[in-house]
C-alpha positions in Angstrom: -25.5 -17.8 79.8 -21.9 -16.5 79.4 -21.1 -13.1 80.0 -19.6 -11.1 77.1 -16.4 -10.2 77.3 -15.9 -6.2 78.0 -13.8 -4.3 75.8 -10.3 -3.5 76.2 -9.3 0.2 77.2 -9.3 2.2 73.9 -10.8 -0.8 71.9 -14.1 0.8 69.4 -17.3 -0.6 70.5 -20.1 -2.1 68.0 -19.9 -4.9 65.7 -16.5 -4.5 63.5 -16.3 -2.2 60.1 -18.2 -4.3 57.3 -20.2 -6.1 59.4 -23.0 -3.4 60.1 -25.5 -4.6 57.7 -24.2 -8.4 56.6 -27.5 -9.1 54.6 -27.1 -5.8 52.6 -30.3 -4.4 53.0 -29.0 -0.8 54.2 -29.7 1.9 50.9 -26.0 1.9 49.2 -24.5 5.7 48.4 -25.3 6.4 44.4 -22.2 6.2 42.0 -20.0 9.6 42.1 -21.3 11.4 39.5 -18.6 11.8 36.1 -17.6 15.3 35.4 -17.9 16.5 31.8 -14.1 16.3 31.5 -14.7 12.4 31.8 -13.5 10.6 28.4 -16.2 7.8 29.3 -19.3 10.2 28.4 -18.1 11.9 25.8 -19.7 11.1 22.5 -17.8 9.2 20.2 -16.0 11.1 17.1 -18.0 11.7 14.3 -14.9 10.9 12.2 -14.7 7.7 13.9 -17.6 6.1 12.7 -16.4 7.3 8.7 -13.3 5.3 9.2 -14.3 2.3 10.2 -17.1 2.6 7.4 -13.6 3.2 5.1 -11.4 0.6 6.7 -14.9 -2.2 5.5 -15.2 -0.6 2.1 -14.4 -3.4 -0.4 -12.5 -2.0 -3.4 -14.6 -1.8 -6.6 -13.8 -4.0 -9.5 -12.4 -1.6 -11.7 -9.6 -1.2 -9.0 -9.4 -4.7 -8.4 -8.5 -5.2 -12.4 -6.1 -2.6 -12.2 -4.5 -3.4 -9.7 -3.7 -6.8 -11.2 -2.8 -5.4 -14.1 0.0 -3.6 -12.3 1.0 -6.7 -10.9 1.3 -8.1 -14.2 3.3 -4.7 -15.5 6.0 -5.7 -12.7 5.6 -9.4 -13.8 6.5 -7.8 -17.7 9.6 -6.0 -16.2 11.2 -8.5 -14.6 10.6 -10.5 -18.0 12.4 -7.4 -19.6 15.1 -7.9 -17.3 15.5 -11.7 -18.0 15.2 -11.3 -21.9 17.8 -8.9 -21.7 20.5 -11.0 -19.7 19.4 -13.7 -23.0 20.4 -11.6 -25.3 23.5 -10.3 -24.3 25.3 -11.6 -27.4 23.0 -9.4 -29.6 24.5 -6.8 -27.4 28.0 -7.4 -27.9 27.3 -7.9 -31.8 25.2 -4.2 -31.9 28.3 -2.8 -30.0 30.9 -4.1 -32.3 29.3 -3.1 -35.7 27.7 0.6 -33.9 32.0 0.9 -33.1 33.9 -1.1 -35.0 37.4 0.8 -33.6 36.8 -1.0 -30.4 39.2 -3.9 -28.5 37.6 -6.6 -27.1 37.6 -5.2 -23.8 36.2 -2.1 -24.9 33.2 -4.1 -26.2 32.9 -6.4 -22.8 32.4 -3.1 -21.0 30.1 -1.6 -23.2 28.1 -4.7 -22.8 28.5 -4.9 -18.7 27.6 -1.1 -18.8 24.6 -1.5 -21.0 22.9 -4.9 -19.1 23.6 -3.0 -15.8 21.5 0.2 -17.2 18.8 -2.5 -18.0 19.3 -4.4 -15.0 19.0 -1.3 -12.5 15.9 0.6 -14.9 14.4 -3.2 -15.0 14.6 -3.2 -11.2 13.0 0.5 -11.1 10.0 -0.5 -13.7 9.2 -3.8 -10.9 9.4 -1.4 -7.5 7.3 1.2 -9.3 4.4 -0.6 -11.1 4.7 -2.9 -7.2 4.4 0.6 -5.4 1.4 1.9 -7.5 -0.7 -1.5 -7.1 -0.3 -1.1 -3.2 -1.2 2.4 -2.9 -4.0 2.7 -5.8 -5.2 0.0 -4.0 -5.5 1.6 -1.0 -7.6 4.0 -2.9 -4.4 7.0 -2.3 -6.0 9.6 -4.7 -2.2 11.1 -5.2 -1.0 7.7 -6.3 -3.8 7.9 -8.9 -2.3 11.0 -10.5 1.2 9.6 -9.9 0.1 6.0 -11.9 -1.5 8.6 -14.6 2.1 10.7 -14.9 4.1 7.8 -15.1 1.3 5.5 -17.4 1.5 8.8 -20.0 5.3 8.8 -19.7 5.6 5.3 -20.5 3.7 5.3 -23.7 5.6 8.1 -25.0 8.7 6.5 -24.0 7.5 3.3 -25.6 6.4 4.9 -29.1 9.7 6.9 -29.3 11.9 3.8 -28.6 9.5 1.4 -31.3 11.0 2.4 -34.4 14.8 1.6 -33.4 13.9 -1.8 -31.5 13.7 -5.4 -33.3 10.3 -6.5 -33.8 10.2 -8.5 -30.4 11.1 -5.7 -28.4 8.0 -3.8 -30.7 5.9 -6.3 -29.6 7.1 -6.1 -25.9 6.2 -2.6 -26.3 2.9 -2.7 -27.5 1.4 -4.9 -24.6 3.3 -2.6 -22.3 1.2 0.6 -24.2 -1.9 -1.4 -23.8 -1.2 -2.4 -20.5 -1.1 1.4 -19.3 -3.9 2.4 -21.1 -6.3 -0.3 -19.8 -4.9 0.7 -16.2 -5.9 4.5 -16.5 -9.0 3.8 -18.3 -10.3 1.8 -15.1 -8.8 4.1 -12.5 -10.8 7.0 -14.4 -14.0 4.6 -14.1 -16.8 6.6 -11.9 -17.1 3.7 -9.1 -13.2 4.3 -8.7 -12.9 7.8 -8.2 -16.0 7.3 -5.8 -13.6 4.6 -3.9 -10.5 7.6 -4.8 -12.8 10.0 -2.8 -14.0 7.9 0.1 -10.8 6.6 0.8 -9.0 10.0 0.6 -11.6 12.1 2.5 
């Protein structure tokens, strides 16, 4: 039998750190204990539960149709847009017999002037009606009012300018006044402003 080997000078006696209870049978200390401060034990937010129930609310079909509707109001102004760069010469021929004291260039820049006013309100019309379909999709109950201020404006707009426009651009204007009533109708609907409210509490 061999002798074990003394320790040196200075050297701790006893089996090494870790090794004291290699089958793991010795009762282990309990788990510090959190403080109340401790994020971990906190309840979670009552608010948090409300949003996620928001973020999973499906829109209700009123919304749904209105929204699409507003996509096809910015589908109708960039039509506007287009119909107007057609009809340019109708333009130039309004100009001419509206001032008939006017050179030729006089008339090209009335006509430049007027299809960059329709152009650039065109192009205003498309970011608007785009702008309201996002956000009154998103069940914003300020973009409601908004849509309503702007739908009322429109129609007003669009009666006043019926009786000076050709019977196209009547016709154009009609949809567009049937268009924004439809719209305001279904945001009004009772499901929607119960989406309005759920989505803006």
């Amino acid at each position: 039998m061999s002798t074990p080997t003394p320790p040196e000078d200075g050297a701790p006696t006893g089996p090494p750190p870790g090794d004291s209870d290699p089958f793991g049978t010795a009762p282990q200390p309990p788990p510090p204990q959190a403080g109340p401060w401790a994020s971990d034990n906190l309840p979670p937010h009552p608010l948090a539960g409300m949003a996620a129930q928001m973020e999973q609310m499906e829109r209700p079909e009123p919304i749904r149709v209105a929204v699409n509707l507003m996509y096809i109001g910015a589908g109708l102004a960039v039509l506007g847009i287009v119909v107007a760069l057609l009809l340019i010469g109708d333009l130039r021929d309004q100009i001419r017999d509206d001032n008939p004291t006017f050179t030729q260039s006089q008339v090209d820049t009335g006509v430049n002037v007027g299809i960059a006013f329709i152009v650039v309100i065109g192009l205003i019309g498309v970011g608007l009606w785009l702008w309201m379909a996002h956000e009154n999709g998103a069940g914003k109950m300020w973009a409601r009012t908004v849509a309503t201020v702007l739908g009322v404006v429109n129609v007003l707009l669009t009666l006043i300018r019926i009786g000076a426009n050709t019977m196209g651009a009547n016709i154009f204007g009609l949809v567009s006044i049937v268009l924004a009533i439809a719209i305001l109708v279904l945001l009004y609907r009772p499901d929607a402003t119960a989406y309005y409210k759920a989505r803006s509490a």
